[in-house]
C-alpha positions in Angstrom: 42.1 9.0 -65.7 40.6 8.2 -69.0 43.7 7.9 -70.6 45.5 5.3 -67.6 42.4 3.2 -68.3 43.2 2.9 -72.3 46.6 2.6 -71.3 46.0 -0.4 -69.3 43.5 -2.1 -71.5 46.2 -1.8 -74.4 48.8 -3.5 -72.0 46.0 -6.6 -71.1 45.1 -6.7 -75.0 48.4 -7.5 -75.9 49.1 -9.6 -72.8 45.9 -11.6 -73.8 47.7 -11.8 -77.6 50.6 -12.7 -76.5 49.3 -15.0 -73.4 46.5 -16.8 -76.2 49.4 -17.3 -78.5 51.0 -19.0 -76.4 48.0 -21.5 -75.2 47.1 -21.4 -79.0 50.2 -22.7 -80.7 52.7 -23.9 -77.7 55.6 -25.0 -79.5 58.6 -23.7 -81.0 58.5 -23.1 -85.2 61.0 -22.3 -87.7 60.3 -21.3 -91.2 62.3 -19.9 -94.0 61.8 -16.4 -94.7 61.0 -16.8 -98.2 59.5 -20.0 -99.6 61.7 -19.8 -102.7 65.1 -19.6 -103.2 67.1 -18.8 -106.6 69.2 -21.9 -108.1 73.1 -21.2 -106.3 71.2 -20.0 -102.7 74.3 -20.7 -100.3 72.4 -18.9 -97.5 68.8 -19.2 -95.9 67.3 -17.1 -93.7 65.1 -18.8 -90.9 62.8 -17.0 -88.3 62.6 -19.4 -84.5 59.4 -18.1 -82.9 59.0 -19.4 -79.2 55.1 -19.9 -79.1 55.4 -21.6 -75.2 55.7 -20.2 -71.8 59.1 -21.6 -71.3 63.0 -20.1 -72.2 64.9 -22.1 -74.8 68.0 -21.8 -76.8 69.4 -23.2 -79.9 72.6 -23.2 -81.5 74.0 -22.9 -85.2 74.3 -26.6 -86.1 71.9 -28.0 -88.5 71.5 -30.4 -91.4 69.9 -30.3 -94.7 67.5 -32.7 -96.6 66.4 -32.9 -99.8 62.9 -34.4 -100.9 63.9 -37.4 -103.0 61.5 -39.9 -104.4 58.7 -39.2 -101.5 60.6 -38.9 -98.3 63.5 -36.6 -96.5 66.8 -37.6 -97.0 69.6 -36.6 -95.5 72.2 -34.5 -97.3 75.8 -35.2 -97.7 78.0 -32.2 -96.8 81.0 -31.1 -99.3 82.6 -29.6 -96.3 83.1 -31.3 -93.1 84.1 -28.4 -90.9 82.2 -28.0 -87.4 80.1 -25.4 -86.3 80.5 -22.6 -84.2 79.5 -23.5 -81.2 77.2 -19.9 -79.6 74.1 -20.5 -77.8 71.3 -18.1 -78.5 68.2 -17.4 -75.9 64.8 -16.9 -77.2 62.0 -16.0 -74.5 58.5 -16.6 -74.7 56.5 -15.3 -77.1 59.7 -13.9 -79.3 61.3 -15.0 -82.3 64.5 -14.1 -84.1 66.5 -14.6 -87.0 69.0 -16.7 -88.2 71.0 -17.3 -91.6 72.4 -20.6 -92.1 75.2 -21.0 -94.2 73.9 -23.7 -96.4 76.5 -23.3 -99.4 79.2 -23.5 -97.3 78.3 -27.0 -95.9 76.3 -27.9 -98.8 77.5 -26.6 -101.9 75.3 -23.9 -104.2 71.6 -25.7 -104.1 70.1 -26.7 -107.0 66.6 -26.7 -108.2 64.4 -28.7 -105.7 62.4 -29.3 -102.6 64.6 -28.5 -99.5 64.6 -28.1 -95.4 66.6 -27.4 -92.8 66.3 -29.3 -89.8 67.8 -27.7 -86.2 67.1 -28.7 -82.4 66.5 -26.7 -79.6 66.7 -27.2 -75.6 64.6 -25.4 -72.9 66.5 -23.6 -70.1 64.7 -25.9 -67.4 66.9 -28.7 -69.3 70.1 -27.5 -68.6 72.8 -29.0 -68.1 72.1 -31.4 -71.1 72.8 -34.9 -71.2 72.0 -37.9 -72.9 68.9 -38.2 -71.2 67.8 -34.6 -72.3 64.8 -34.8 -74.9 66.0 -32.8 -78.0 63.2 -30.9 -79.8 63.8 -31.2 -83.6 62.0 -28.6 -85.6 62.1 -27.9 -89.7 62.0 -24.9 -92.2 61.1 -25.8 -95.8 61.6 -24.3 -98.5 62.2 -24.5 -102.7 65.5 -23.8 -104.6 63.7 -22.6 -108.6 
């Protein structure tokens, strides 16, 4: 009986983690798994936590900015190819990783201030349209 009664308040402790997470932070966050990159990076590595109570998805097309005098701006790709198109799910409270294939697009990075910027939908938003809000989220990171 003793035992059942730990059990339990183990599975309501991390219920109550997971649950306070969510009211905590709410929102979906990427960020780069490491915060520096070597000069020539053609890959980066992003984790997507889902801090909300809701089932989203995102796909594989992003962009990348450089920070320039101040501000984000928008980087030219050197290859013009489109993106696979696959949708992955990410339920509440999870996260996940992704590598982006930033040399491809972009070229090898050089030294500077960079982040990728993706979108993501909820699943109560499908079937998406042009009225469906996107939800833009960023991962920075530095190329030394």
């Amino acid at each position: 009986m003793k035992k059942l009664l730990i059990a339990c308040a183990a599975v309501l402790l991390c219920l109550g983690l997971l649950l306070g997470g969510m009211l905590l932070f709410g929102r979906v966050t990427i960020t780069a798994q490491e915060k520096i990159y070597p000069v020539g990076t053609e890959e980066i590595t992003v984790v997507w936590r889902n801090w909300t109570a809701k089932s989203m998805f995102y796909g594989e097309p992003f962009s990348l900015e450089a920070w320039v005098g101040g501000e984000w701006v928008p980087m030219e790709p050197v290859n013009d190819l489109l993106f696979y198109l696959p949708a992955y799910g990410l339920l509440p409270g999870l996260n996940q990783k992704i590598t982006y294939s930033t040399g491809f697009y972009y070229g090898p990075l050089q030294a500077g201030r960079y982040r990728i910027a993706a979108n993501y939908h909820y699943e109560s938003e499908v079937p998406i349209s042009e009225a469906t809000p996107r939800h833009d989220v960023y991962a920075e990171f530095e190329v030394k």
